[in-house]
N, C-alpha and C positions, 0 to 999 in steps of 0.2 A: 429327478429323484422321486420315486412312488409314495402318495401319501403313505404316511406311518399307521393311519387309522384307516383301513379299510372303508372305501364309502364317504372317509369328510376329509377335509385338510385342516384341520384344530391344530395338530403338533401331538405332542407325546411328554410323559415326563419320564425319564430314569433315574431312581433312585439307587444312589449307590453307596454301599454300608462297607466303608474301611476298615477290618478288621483285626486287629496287634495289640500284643501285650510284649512288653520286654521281655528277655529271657529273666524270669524270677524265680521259677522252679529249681528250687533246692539251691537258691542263694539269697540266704536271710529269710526270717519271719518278719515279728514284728519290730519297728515300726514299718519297717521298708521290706518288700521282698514277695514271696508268696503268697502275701494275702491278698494282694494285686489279685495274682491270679484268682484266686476261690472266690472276692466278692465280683468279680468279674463275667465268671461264669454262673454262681449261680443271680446276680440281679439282671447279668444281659444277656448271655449266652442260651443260657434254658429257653427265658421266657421267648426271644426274637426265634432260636428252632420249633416251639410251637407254632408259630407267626406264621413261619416259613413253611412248615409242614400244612399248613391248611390252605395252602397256595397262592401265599401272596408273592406278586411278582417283580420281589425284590432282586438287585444287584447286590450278591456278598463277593467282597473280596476279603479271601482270607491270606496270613504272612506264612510263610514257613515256618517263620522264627515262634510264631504260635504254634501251629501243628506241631511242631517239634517239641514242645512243653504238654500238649494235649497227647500225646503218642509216647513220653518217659512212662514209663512202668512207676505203677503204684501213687498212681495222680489222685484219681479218685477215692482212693483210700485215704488218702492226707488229704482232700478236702471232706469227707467226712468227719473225719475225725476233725478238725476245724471249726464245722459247724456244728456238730454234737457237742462239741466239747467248748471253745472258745466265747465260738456268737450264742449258744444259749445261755451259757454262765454270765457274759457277760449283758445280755438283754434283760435278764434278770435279778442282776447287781445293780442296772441304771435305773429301770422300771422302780425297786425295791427304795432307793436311794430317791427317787421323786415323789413316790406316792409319801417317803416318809414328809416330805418336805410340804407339802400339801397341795402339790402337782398332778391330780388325778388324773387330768384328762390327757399331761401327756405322756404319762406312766401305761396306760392304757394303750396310748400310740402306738411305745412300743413293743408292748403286746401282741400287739396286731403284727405290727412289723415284722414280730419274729416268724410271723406265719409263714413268710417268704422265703426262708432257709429251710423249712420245714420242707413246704414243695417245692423247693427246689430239688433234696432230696429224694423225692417222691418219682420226680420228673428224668432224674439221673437214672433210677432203678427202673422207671419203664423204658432207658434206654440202654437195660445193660451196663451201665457203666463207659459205657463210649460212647465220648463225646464225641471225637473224631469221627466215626462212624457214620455219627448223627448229622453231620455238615457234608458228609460227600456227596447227598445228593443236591446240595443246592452250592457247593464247590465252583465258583465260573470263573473268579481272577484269581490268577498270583500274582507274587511282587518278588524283590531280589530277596537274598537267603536270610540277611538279618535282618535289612530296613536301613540300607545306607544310602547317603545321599548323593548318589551316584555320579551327581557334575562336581562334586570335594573329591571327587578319587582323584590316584595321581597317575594313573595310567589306564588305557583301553585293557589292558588285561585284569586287573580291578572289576574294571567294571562287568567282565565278559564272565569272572567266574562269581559276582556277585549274580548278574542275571540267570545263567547256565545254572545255576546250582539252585534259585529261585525255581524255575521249570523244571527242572529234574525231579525235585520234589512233590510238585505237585501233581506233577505226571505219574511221580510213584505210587501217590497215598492215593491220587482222584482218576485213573488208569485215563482213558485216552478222548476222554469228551473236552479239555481246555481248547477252546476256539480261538485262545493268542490274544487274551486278555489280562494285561499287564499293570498294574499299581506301581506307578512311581513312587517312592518313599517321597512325604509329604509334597505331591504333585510336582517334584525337584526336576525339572526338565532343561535340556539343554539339546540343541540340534547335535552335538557330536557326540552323541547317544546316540542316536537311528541305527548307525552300523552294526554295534552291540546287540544290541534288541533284536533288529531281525535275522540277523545270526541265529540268536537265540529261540526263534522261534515265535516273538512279540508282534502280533498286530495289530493292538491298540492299547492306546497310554492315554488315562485321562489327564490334561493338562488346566494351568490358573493361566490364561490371557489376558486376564483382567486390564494389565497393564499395558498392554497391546492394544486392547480394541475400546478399556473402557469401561465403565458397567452399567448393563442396560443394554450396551450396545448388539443387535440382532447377530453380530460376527459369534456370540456367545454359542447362538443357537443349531449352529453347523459342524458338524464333523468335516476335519481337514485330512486333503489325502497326503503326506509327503512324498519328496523323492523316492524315497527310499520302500515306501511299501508302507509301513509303519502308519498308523489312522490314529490322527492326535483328535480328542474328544475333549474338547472346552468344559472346565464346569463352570456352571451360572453363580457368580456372586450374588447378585441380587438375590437373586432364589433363595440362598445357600443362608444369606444373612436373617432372610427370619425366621430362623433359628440359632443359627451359629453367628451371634454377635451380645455385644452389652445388653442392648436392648432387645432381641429376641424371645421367643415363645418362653423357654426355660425359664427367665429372669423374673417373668408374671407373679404376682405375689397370692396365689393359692398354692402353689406349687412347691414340694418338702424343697427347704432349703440345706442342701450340697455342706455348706462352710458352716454352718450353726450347731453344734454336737454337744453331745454328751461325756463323759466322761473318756468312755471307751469307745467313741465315734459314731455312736447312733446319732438318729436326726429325728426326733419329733418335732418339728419346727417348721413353720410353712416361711417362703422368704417375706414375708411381709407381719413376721414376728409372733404371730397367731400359733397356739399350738395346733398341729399338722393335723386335715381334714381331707382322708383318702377318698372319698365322696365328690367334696367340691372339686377335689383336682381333678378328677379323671373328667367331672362336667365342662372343665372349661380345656383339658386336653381334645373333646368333643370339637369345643369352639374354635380353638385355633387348628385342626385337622380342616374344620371346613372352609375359615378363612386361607391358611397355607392353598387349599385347593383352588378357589378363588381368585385369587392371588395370582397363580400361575397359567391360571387359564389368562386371565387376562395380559399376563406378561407375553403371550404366545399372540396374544391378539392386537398388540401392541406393535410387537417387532415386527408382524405380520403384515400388519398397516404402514408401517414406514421401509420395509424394504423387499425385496424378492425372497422369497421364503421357500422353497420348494418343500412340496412333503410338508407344510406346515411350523417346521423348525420341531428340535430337539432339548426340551431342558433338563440338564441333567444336575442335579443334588447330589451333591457327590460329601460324606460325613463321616465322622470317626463311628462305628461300629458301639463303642464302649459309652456314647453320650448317652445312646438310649439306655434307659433302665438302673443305669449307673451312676454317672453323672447328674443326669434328667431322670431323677423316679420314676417319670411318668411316661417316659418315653414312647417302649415298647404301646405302652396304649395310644398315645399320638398316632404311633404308624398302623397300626389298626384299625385307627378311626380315619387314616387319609386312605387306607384302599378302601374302604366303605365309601367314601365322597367322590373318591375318582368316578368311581361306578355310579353314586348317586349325580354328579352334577355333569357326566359324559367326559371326564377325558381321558384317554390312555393310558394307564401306567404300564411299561414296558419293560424287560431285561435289556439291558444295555447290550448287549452280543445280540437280540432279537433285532431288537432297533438299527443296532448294523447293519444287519445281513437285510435287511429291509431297504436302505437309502444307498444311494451312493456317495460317499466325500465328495464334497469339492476340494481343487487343487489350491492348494495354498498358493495366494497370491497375496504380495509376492511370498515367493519364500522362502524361509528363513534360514541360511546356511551357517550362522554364524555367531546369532543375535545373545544378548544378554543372556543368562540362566533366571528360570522364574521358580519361584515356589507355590505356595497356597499360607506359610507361615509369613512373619509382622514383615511388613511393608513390599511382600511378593518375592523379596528376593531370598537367600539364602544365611542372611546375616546370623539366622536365628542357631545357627549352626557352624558359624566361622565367624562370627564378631570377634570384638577386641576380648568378651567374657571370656571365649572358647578359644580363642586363636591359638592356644596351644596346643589345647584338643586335637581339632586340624590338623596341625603341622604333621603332629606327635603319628596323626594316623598315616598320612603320606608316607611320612617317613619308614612307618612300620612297612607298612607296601612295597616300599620301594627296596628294602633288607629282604625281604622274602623272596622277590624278584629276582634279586641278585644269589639269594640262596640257590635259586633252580630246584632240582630234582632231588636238592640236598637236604630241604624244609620239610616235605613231609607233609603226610595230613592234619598232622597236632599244628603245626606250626600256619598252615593254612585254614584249621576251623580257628585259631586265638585271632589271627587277622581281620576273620567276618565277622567275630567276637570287636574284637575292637572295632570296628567301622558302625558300629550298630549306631542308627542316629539319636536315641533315646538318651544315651549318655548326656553329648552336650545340650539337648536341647533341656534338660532337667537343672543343667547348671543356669545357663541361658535365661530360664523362667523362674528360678530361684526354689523349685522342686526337688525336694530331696537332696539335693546337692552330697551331703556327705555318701551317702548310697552312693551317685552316680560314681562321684569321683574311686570311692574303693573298688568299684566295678568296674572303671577303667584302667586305672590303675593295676589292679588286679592280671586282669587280661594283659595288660602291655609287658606286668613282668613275665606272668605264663610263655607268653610268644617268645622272648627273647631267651629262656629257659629252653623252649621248643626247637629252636634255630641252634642252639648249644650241643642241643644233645642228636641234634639230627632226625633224617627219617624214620628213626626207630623209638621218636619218642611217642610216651604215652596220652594218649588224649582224655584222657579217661574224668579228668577232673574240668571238664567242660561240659561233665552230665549229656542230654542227648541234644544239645545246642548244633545247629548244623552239620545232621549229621550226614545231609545227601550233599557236603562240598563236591565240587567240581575241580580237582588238582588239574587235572591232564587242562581245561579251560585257561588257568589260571598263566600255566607253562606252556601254550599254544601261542607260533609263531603270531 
């Protein structure tokens, strides 16, 4: 396998930015619903397309089930109106409500704060108004149509028109550069997948092996080749945790605290109770960009030291897309300041499809025809999604599949977009986490009666009230021997 870095054998890092929002577009406001989307895009979607547009050499994978929210007619208009109307009224109901209380300094916070709606607007307008647009050039993975967890289906045809309608999508909106880069809904991997996949055109699936190899362990740092064609890409827990854990960079106490709010959900609040100082966080998002980088060099030099490494090993970051910026205020500036340190302290940062086409797999030894199903959700496996909370979630989805199935040619495409509608993993994992719950449950609900209404009335029923929710399904995939 050819170093990754021309010239040294260091390794490489790939970062890679998971992308999804549930379908909320034009189901519910407030508290639940489309405000997902608009604070979404404008605290992480704008800022990370700046990011990206100045060339940094990020791995985005975006879902369908979002383009398809980013692509309904009149998106942008109702997040204007949104933030014109909602978040500034409301930033100045709270602001107004503290300074009377004799909270200056964090009435003022959110003063500032509101700057960030402002330009975000600003940033919308120098793009037109398309957002979509704006991501095709940095478009590299898909994932299936809605984000189901593809080893809970209940049949290979499931699966074939969840993936096939994933690609077709992306093919349509992002024309013909996808190099067969594939997003597992929440890393949900199972070997009797590969068939599916590469049918469908998948040649690589980032997978959690943690539980397989370990963490730590150098098995992390290699792309595996399957049987089947299909190039499974380990992501690095270790890596991945300092950030995405309890204890992780976010958690730091300069940093605006996420849970702490205002009346109407602003945060002037740093997590360590202090009102919020956009100054210091960004100094110490400085610090932890250059330890994270650090960090990983050394992880590279470690695994490198205890085992054969060709090419120096591969560690890939693999993260929810919506942390930065969103979640983590401070995000988008974190990754800002780790392509600055790549570059300042010598390592690689790479696109995940480059870094491919760079090494060759090794073959999975031994391997796995059969084994467990893993995740990247609590304890690796898939519980977060079919535990005793959901288990009827699950059944309820199988079971719908398996009606549709037996429908044939008689279901239709209303009846076959309520099915990817239902399958959507967002549902139970909201119950699962104790999120939303009443939301999820009328949205699945919802959908489960739509479908059985859809299967009643036949091929000729209307889809219409599933707004532009999967609208590139795959029927002929679905009903293919």
């Amino acid at each position: 396998m050819p170093a990754l870095r021309r010239g040294a054998d260091r390794g490489a890092l790939a970062i890679v930015l998971h992308t999804h929002m549930p379908y909320v577009e034009g189901f519910g406001t407030w508290p639940f619903g489309e405000e997902w989307l608009w604070e979404a895009i404008v605290g992480c979607y704008l800022p990370l397309l700046d990011l990206l547009d100045a060339g940094a050499p990020l791995t985005l994978s975006l879902t369908p089930v979002l383009c398809d929210q980013l692509e309904a007619a009149g998106v942008s208009e109702r997040l204007r109106t949104f933030v014109e109307g909602t978040r500034r009224e409301t930033h100045e109901q709270d602001a107004a409500g503290l300074r009377s209380g004799g909270h200056d300094q964090l009435a003022r916070e959110l003063e500032r704060a509101w700057e960030d709606y402002a330009l975000g607007l600003e940033s919308l307008e120098r793009r037109g108004g398309e957002l979509l647009d704006s991501f095709a050039a940095h478009a590299q993975w898909t994932s299936s149509a809605t984000h189901a967890i593809l080893p809970l289906l209940a049949t290979d045809a499931g699966v074939r028109m969840q993936a096939q309608s994933g690609v077709d999508s992306h093919r349509r909106r992002f024309g013909g550069s996808w190099r067969g880069g594939f997003w597992l809904p929440e890393c949900a991997y199972a070997p009797a997948l590969l068939r599916e996949l590469e049918d469908a055109g998948v040649a690589a699936v980032c997978v959690e092996l943690t539980g397989r190899f370990g963490v730590g362990a150098s098995e992390q740092l290699r792309p595996l080749a399957t049987d089947s064609g299909v190039v499974l890409v380990p992501i690095d827990r270790s890596t991945i945790s300092l950030i995405w854990s309890e204890s992780g960079y976010p958690a730091h106490g300069a940093y605006r605290d996420y849970h702490h709010h205002t009346i109407h959900h602003h945060n002037p609040w740093s997590n360590d109770g202090a009102p919020y100082e956009h100054g210091r966080a960004l100094a110490l998002a400085r610090e932890h960009a250059a330890d994270f980088v650090a960090r990983t060099i050394a992880r590279l030099t470690d695994a490198r030291e205890g085992a054969s490494l060709p090419g120096g090993g591969l560690v890939v970051c693999a993260l929810d897309t919506e942390l930065f910026g969103h979640w983590w205020y401070e995000g988008v500036a974190f990754l800002e300041a780790v392509v600055q340190e790549c570059h300042r302290q010598g390592l690689e940062l790479i696109r995940l499809d480059e870094a491919l086409e760079r090494c060759e797999p090794e073959p999975e030894d031994p391997p796995d025809h059969g084994g467990t199903a893993s995740s990247w959700g609590a304890g690796g496996d898939l519980s977060t999604w079919s535990g005793p909370a959901v288990a009827e979630m699950a059944f309820a989805m199988r079971a719908a599949e398996l009606e549709v199935l037996a429908a044939g040619a008689q279901a239709g495409t209303a009846a076959a977009r309520e099915l990817l509608a239902l399958q959507a993993s967002d549902w139970p994992f909201m119950v699962s986490r104790g999120q939303a719950v009443p939301y999820a449950l009328e949205r699945f609900e919802g959908h489960r009666d739509a479908l059985a209404r859809a299967l009643r009335a036949g091929p000729d029923s209307d889809p219409a009230g599933l707004r532009n929710l999967a609208v590139d399904a795959n029927v002929a995939s679905l009903l293919a021997p």
